[in-house]
DRENROLUM-275227 format. One record per residue (C-alpha): x, y, z. Coordinates in nm, 3 decimals, padded with zeros to 5 digits, always signed. Last residue first. Layout:
BEGIN
@u: X, v: Y, w: Z
...
END
This chain:
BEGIN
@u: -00.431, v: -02.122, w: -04.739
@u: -00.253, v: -01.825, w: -04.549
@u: -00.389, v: -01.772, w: -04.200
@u: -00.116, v: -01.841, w: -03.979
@u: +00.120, v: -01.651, w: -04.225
@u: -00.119, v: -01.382, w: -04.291
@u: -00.126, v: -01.359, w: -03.878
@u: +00.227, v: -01.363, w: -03.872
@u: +00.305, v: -01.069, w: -04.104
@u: -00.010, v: -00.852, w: -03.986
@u: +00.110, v: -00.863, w: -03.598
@u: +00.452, v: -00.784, w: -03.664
@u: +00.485, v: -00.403, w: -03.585
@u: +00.255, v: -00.489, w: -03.374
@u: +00.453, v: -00.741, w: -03.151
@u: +00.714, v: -00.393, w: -03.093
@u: +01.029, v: -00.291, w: -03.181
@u: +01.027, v: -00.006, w: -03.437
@u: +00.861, v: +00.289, w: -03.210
@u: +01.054, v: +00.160, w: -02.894
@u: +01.383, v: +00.282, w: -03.167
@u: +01.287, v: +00.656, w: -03.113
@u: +01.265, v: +00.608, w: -02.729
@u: +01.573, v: +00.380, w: -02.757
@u: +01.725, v: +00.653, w: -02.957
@u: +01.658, v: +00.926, w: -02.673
@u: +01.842, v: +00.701, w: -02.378
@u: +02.112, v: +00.631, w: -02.600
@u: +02.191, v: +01.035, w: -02.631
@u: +02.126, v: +01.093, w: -02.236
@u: +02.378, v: +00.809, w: -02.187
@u: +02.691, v: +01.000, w: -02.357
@u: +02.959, v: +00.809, w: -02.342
@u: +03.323, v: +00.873, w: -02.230
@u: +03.300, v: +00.760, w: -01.864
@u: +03.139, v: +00.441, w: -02.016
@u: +03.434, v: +00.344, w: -02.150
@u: +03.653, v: +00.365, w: -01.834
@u: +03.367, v: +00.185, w: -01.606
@u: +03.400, v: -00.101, w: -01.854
@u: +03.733, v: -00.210, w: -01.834
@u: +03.721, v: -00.552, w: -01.807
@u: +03.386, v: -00.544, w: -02.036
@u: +03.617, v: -00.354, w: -02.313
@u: +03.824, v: -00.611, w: -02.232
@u: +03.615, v: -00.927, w: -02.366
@u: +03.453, v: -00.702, w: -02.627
@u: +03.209, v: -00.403, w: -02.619
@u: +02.883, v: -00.310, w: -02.864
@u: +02.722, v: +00.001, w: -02.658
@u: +02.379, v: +00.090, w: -02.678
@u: +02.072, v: +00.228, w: -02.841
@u: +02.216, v: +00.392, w: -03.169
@u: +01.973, v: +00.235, w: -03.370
@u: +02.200, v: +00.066, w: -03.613
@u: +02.475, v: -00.011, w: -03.354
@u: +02.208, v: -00.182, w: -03.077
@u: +02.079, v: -00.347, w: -03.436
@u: +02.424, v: -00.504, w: -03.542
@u: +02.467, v: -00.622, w: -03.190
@u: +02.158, v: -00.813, w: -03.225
@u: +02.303, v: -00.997, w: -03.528
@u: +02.666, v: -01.041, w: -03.404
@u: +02.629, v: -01.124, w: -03.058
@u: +02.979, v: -01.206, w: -03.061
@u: +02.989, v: -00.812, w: -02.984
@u: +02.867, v: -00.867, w: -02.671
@u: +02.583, v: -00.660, w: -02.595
@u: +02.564, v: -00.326, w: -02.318
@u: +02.197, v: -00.234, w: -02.391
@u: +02.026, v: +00.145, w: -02.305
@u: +01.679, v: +00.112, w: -02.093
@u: +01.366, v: +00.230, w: -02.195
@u: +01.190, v: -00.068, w: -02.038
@u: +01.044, v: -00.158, w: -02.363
@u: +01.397, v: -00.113, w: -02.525
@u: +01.542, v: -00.350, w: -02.178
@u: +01.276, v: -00.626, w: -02.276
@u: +01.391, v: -00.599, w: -02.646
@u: +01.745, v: -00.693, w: -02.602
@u: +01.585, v: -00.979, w: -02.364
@u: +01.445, v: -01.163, w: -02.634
@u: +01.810, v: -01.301, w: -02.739
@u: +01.846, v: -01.267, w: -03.116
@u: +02.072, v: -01.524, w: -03.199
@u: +02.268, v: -01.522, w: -03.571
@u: +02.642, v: -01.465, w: -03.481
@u: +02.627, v: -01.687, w: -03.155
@u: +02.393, v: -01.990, w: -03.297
@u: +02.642, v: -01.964, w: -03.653
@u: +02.950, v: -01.981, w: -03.432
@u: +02.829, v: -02.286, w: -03.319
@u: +02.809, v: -02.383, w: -02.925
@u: +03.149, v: -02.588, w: -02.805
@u: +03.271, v: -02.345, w: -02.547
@u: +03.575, v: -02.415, w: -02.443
@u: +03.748, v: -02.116, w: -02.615
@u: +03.568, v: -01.922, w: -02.390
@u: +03.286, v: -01.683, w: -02.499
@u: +03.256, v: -01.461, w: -02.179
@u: +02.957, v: -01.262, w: -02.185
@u: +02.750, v: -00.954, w: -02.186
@u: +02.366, v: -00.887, w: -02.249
@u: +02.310, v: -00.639, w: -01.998
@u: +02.028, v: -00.371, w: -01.952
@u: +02.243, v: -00.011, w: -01.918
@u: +02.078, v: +00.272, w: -01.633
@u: +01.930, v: +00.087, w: -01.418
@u: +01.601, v: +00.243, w: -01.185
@u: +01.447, v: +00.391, w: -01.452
@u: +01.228, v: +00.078, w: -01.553
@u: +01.342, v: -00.232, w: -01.372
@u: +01.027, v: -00.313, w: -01.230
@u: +00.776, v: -00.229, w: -01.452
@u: +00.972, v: -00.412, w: -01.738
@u: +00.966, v: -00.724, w: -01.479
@u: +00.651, v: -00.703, w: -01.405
@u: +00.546, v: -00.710, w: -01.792
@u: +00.819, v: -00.961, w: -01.862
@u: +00.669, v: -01.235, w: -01.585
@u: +00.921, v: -01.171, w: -01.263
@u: +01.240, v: -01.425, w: -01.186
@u: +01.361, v: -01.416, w: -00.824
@u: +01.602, v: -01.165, w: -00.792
@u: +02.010, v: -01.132, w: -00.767
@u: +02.217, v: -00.854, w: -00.632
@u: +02.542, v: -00.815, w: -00.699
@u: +02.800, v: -00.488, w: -00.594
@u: +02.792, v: -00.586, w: -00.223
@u: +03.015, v: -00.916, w: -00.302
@u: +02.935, v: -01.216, w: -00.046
@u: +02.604, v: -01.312, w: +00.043
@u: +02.509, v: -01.214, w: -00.362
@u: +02.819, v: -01.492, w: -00.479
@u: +02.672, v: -01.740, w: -00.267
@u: +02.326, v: -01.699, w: -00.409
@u: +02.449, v: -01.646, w: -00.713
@u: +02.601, v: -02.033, w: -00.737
@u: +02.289, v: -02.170, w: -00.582
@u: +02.116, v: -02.064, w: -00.878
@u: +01.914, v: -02.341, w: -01.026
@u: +01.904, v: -02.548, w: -00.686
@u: +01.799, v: -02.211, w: -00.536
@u: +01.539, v: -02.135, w: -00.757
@u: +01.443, v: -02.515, w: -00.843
@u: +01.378, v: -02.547, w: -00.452
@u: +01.176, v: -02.192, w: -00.472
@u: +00.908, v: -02.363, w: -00.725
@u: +00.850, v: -02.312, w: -01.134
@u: +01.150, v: -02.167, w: -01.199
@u: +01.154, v: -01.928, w: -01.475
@u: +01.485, v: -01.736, w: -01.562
@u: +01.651, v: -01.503, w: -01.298
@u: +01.644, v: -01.136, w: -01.251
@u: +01.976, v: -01.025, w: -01.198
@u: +02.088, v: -00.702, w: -01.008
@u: +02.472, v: -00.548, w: -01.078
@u: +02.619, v: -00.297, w: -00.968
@u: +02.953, v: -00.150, w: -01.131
@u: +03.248, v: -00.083, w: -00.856
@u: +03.498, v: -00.202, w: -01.113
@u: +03.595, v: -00.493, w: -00.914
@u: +03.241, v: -00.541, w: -00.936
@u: +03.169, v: -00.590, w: -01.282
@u: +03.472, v: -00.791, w: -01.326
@u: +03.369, v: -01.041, w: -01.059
@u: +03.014, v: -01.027, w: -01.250
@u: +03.145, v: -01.151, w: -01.558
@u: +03.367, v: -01.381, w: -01.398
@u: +03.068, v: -01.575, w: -01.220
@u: +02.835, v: -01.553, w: -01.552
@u: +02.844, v: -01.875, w: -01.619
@u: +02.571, v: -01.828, w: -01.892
@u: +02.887, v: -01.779, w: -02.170
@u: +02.973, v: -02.191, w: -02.013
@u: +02.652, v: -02.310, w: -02.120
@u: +02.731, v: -02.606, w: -02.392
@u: +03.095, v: -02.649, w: -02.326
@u: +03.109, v: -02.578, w: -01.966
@u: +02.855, v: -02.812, w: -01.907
@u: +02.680, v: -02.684, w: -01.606
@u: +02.847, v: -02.731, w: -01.233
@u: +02.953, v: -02.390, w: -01.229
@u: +02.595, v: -02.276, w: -01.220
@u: +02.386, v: -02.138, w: -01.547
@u: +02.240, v: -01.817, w: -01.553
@u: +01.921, v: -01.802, w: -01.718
@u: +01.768, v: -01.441, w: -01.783
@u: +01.737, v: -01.059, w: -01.695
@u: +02.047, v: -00.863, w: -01.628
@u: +02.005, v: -00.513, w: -01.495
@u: +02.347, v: -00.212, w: -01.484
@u: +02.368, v: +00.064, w: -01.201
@u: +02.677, v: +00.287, w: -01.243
@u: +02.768, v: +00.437, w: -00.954
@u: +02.643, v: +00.765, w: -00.809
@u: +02.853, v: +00.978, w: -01.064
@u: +02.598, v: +00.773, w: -01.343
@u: +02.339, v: +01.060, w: -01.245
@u: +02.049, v: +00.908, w: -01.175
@u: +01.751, v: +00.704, w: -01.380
@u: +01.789, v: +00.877, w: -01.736
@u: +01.470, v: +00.862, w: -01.936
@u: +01.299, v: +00.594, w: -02.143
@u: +00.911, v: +00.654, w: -02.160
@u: +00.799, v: +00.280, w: -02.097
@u: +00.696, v: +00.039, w: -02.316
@u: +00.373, v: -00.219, w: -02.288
@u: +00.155, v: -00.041, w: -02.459
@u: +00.341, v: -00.120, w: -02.792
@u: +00.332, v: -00.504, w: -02.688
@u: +00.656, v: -00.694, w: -02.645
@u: +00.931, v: -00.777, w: -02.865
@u: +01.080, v: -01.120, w: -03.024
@u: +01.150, v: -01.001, w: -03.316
@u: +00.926, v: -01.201, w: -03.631
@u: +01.061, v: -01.369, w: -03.958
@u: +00.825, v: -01.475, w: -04.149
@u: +00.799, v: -01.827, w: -04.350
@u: +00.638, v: -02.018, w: -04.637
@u: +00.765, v: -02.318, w: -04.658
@u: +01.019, v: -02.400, w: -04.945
@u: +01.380, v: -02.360, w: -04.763
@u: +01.719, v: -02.312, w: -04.987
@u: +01.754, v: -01.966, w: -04.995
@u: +01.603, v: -01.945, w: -04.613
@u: +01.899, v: -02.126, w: -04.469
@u: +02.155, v: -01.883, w: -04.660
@u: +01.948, v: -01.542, w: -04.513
@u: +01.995, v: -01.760, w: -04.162
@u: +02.379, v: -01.748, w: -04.179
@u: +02.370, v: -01.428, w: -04.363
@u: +02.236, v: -01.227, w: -04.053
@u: +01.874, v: -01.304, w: -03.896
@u: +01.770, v: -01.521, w: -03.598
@u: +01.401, v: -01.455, w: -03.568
@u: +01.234, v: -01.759, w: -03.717
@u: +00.824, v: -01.785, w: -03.805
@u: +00.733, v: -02.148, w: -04.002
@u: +00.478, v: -02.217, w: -04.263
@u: +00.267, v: -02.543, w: -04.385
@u: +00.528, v: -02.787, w: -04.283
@u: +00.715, v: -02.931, w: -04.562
@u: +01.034, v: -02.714, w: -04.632
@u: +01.142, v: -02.562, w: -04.353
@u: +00.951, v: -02.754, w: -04.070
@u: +01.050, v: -03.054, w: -04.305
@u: +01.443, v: -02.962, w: -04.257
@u: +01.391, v: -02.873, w: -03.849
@u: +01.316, v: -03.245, w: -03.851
@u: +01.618, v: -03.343, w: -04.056
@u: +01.850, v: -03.171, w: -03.805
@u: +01.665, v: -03.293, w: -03.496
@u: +01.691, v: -03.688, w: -03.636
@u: +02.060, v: -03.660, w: -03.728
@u: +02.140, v: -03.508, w: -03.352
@u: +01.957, v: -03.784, w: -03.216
@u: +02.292, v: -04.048, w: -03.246
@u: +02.459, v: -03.818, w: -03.059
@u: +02.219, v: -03.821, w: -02.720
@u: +02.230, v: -03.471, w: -02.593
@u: +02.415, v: -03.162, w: -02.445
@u: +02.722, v: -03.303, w: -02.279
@u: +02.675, v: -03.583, w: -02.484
@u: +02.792, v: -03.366, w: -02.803
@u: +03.128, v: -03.376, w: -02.682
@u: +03.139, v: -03.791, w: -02.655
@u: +03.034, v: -03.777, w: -02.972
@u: +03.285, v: -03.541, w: -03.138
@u: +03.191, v: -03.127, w: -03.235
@u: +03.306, v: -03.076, w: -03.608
@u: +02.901, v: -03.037, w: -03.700
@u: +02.893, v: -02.715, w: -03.462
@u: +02.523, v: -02.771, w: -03.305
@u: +02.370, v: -02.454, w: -03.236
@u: +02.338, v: -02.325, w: -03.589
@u: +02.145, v: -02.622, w: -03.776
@u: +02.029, v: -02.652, w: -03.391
@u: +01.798, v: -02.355, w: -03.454
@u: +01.623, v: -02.201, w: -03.184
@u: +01.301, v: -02.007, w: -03.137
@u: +01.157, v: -02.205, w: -03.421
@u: +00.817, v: -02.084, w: -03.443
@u: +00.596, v: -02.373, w: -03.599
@u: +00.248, v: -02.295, w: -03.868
@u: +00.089, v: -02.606, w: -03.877
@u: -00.285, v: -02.570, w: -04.099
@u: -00.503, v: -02.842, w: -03.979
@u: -00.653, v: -03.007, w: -04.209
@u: -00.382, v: -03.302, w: -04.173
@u: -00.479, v: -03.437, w: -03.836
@u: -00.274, v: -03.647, w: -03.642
@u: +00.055, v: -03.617, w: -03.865
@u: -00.012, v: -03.236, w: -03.864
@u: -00.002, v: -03.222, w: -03.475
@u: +00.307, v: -03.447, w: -03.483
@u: +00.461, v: -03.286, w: -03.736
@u: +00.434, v: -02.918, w: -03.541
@u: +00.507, v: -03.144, w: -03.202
@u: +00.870, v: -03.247, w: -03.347
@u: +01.096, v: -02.947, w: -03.229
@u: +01.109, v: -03.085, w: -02.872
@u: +01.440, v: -03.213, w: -02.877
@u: +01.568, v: -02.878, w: -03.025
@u: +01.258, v: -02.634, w: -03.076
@u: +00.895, v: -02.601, w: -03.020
@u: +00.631, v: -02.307, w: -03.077
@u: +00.328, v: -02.408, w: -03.262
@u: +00.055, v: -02.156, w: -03.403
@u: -00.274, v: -02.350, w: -03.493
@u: -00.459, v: -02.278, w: -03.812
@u: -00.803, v: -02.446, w: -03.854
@u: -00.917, v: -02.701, w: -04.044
@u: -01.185, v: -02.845, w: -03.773
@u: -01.096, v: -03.084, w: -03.445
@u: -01.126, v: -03.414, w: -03.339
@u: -00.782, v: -03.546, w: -03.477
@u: -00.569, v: -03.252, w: -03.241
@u: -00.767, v: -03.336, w: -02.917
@u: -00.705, v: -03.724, w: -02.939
@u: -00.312, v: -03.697, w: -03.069
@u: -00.257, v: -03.486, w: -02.750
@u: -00.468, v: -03.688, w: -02.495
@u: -00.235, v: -03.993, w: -02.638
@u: +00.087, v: -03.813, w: -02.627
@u: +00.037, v: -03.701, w: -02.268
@u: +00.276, v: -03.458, w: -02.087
@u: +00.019, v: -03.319, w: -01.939
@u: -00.220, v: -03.193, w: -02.175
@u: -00.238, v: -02.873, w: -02.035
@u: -00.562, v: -02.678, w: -02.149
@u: -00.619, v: -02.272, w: -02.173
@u: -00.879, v: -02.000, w: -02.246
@u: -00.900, v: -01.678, w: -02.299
@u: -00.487, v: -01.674, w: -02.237
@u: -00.234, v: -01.470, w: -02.074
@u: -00.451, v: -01.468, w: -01.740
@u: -00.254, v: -01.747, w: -01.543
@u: +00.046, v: -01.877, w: -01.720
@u: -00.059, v: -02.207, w: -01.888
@u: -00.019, v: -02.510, w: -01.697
@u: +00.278, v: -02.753, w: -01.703
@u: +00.378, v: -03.024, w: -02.009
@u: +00.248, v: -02.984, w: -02.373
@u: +00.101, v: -02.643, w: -02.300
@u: -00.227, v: -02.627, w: -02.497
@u: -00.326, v: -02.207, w: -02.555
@u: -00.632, v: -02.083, w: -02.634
@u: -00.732, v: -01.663, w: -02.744
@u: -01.001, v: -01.532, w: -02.847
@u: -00.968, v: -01.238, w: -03.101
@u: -01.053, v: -00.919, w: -03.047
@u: -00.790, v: -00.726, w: -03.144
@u: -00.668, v: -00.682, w: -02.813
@u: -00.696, v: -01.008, w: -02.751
@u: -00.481, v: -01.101, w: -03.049
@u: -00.201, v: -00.814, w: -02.939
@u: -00.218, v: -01.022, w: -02.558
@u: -00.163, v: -01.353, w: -02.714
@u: +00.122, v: -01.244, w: -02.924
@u: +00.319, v: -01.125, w: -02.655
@u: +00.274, v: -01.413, w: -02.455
@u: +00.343, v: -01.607, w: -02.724
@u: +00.703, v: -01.455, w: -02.817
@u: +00.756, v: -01.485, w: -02.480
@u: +01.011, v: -01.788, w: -02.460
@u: +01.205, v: -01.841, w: -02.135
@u: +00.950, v: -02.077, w: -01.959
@u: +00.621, v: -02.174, w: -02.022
@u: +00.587, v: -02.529, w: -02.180
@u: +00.540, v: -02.689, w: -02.498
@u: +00.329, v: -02.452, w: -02.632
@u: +00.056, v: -02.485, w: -02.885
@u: -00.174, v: -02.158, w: -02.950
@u: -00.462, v: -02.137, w: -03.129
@u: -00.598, v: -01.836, w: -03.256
@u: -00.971, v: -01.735, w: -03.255
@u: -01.196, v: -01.546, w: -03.455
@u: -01.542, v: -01.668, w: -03.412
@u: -01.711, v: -01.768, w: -03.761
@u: -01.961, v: -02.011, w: -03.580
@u: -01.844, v: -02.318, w: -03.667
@u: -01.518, v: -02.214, w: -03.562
@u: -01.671, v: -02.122, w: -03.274
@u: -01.840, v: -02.430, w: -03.203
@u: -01.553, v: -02.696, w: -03.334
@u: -01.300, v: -02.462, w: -03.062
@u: -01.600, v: -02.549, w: -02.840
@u: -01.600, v: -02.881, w: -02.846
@u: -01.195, v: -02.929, w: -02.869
@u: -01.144, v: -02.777, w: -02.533
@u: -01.401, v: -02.996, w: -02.356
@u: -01.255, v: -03.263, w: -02.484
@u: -00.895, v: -03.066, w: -02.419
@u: -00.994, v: -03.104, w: -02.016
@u: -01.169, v: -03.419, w: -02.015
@u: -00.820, v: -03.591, w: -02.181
@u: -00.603, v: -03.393, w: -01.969
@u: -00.782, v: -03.513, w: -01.663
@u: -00.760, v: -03.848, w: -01.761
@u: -00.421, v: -03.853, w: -01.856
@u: -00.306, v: -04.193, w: -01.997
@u: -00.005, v: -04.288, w: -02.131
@u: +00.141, v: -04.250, w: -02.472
@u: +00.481, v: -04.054, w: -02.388
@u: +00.736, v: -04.317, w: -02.366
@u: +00.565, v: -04.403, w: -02.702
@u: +00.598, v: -04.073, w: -02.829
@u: +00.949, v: -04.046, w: -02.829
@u: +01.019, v: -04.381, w: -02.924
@u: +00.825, v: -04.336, w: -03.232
@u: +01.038, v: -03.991, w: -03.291
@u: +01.350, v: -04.190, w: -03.276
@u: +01.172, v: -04.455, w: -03.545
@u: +01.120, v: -04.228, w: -03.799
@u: +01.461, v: -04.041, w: -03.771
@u: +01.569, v: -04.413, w: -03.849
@u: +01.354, v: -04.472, w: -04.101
@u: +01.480, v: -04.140, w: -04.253
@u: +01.233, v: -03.816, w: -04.291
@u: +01.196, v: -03.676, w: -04.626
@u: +00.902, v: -03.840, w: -04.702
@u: +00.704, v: -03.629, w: -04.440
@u: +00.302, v: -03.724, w: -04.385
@u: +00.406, v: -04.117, w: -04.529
@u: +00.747, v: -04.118, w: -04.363
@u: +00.605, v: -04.053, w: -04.016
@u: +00.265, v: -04.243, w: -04.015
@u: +00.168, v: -04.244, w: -03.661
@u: +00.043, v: -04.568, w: -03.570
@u: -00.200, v: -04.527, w: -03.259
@u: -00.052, v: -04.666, w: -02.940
END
C-alpha cells in the first residue's frame, strides 16, 4: 500500500486518528481491475477537457442512498451546460443523473490511482460519519486538487459527549469517535471549503470558530421540478398524510434510531382514522426491502389506515405523491431512550421537508425539529405539533385552514430550490 501521509497533509490530526484511518484504507487496498480500467479511462478524458477549457464538475459520492443534494446539483449543472461525472466509492451511479460515471468499487488503491493522475481541478465530495475521511484522502493523494466536502451530517451534534462506551457501541466503535470528531475539525478548518445545511445557533457557534471557507446549502430540488400545490380532496373524506424515508425495525438500536420506529406513530395515526402511505429509503434489491422493513410489512397486512411503498428516485416520487396527500410527514417520538444529541435534533434539516414543498404538499414536523420547524413556522407551510398534539391530531387539524398552507408553499416553492443555491456552491467549488 502507498504511504499516505496523514499528519504531514493535516497536522492537526493525532497519531492515533492517523493510524485509524490507515487501517481503514488498508482493509480497503485491494485490487479492482475493472474499477481501475474504468476511472483510467475516466481520468483521460477529465485531463482532455480540462485541457480543453470544458466545464465540468466532479462529483465524489460514497454511495447512492438517502442523500440528494447531488442529484439535484447534477441536473442544475447540466442544465447549465456543464458535464457532469460522478465516482461512487462503493455501488454504481444512479442511471441517467450523470454525463458520465465510474464506481470504484470499494477500492482504495483504484481510488488513490485515479485521484494522483489527474489536473487541479475542483471536485465536490459528499461523506459523513465513518465515511467522512474521503475529502482528505482525495487531497492527501493529490494536493492540486481543490476538496470542497458536504457534510450532510455532523457527529459534533450526533454524538452526545455524556453518552458511555458501551452506549456508543450501539452505533460504533468508541475508541473511533475521537478520530471522526477531529476529522470533521480539518474539513472545517483545513480542507479547501466545505457546504453544511444544519443551521440554528448550534451550527452558527461551529462556524465562529471554523477557517475553511464554507456555504451553507438546503437540500431542495430543481425549480422545474415543483409542482403547482393545490388541495387534493376535501379533508371530510379522511385525512390522507405521505411519509418518505428510512424507517427503522424494532430490532434497531433503540438508542440510536428509536424516533425512525415509527410503529407508535402510525398506531396513533390510525386510531385516529388518519391514512398513512410510506415510501421507503433506498434498497438496492427486494430481500433488503423486506429485511429492511419487515416490521411495516406486518403492520400494512394488518391496519387498513397504512400503506407502505417501495422507495421511488425524488423526481418519481414528487410525481407520485403530488395532490393525492394532503400533509407530508416529518413526525416522531423522541423517547427518553434515545441517546442522539440534542444539537443533531435542534440543528437537522431532513431533505424530505423540501420533497413535500416541491410536491406542493403542507408539512406536519416535530417540533424537536427545531431548525426546520422554524422554517414550516416562518413560511407558513405547515403545522409544528408535539408528542400529543400528534395523539390528537385529527382534532387540530379540524381547526386549520389547509387551503391557506397550500398557497404559502406555492409562495415558499419560489425560495426552496438548488438554484437558489447554484451560484453559492459553485464559487465555493471554484474559489482559488
Amino acid at each position: 500500500m502507498d504511504p499516505i501521509s496523514w499528519q504531514t497533509c493535516f497536522p492537526s490530526l493525532s497519531s492515533t486518528s492517523a493510524g485509524h484511518l490507515d487501517g481503514l484504507v488498508s482493509a480497503g487496498w485491494v485490487d479492482q481491475k475493472d474499477a481501475s480500467n474504468q476511472l483510467e479511462d475516466l481520468a483521460l478524458r477529465l485531463q482532455q477537457w480540462h485541457a480543453t477549457n470544458t466545464r465540468f464538475q466532479l462529483f465524489i459520492v460514497l454511495h447512492h442512498g438517502n442523500f440528494p443534494s447531488v442529484d439535484y446539483l447534477a441536473e442544475v449543472y447540466r442544465n447549465k451546460d456543464y458535464k457532469t461525472i460522478a465516482v461512487y466509492f462503493f455501488n454504481e451511479p444512479p442511471g441517467a443523473t450523470f454525463d458520465e460515471s465510474a464506481t470504484a468499487c470499494g477500492s482504495f488503491k483504484a481510488f488513490h490511482t485515479f485521484f494522483q493522475g489527474l489536473p487541479p481541478i475542483n471536485v465536490y465530495v459528499q461523506a459523513h460519519a465513518k465515511w467522512s475521511f474521503l475529502g482528505l484522502f482525495i487531497k492527501a493523494s493529490n494536493s492540486r486538487i481543490r476538496v470542497c466536502q458536504e457534510v450532510y451530517d455532523w457527529m459534533t451534534f450526533f454524538i452526545d459527549p455524556a453518552l458511555s462506551p458501551s452506549k456508543l457501541s450501539e452505533f460504533t466503535e468508541p475508541e473511533t469517535v475521537p478520530t471522526l470528531l477531529e476529522i470533521e475539525n480539518v474539513i472545517r478548518n483545513d480542507l479547501d471549503g466545505f457546504l453544511y445545511k444544519d443551521g440554528g445557533k448550534h451550527m452558527e457557534h461551529l462556524l465562529h470558530s471554523s477557517r475553511s471557507p464554507s456555504f451553507q446549502y438546503m437540500p431542495c430540488p430543481p425549480l422545474h421540478w415543483h409542482k403547482r400545490p393545490q388541495v387534493p380532496m376535501p379533508p371530510e373524506d379522511g385525512w390522507k398524510m405521505v411519509y418518505a424515508g428510512q424507517l427503522k425495525n424494532a430490532s434497531a438500536s433503540r438508542s440510536f434510531f428509536g424516533d425512525l420506529q415509527l410503529h407508535d406513530v402510525i398506531g396513533d395515526l390510525s386510531a385516529q382514522e388518519i391514512h398513512c402511505t410510506a415510501y421507503s429509503g433506498y434498497c438496492p434489491t427486494q430481500q433488503s426491502f423486506y429485511e429492511g422493513y419487515r416490521d411495516y410489512l406486518t403492520l400494512e397486512a394488518n391496519n387498513d389506515y397504512f400503506h407502505l411503498k417501495r422507495h421511488l428516485p425524488i423526481k418519481e416520487l414528487i410525481d407520485r405523491i403530488h395532490n393525492r396527500f394532503h400533509f407530508g410527514l416529518l413526525i416522531y417520538y423522541f423517547d427518553h431512550s434515545l441517546a442522539v444529541g440534542i444539537k443533531h435534533l435542534e440543528s437537522a434539516l431532513p431533505s424530505k421537508l423540501f420533497t413535500y414543498i416541491s410536491a406542493g404538499l403542507p408539512v406536519i414536523i416535530s417540533e424537536e425539529l427545531r431548525y426546520a420547524a422554524s422554517l414550516v413556522r416562518q413560511f407558513g407551510i405547515g403545522i409544528v405539533v408535539n408528542r400529543d398534539q400528534i395523539k390528537n391530531l385529527s382534532s387540530l387539524l379540524s381547526h386549520i385552514c389547509l387551503k391557506d398552507m397550500v398557497s404559502n408553499v406555492k409562495k415558499a416553492q419560489n425560495q426552496f430550490h438548488t438554484e437558489r443555491f447554484f451560484d453559492g456552491i459553485t464559487a465555493l467549488l471554484e474559489r482559488r
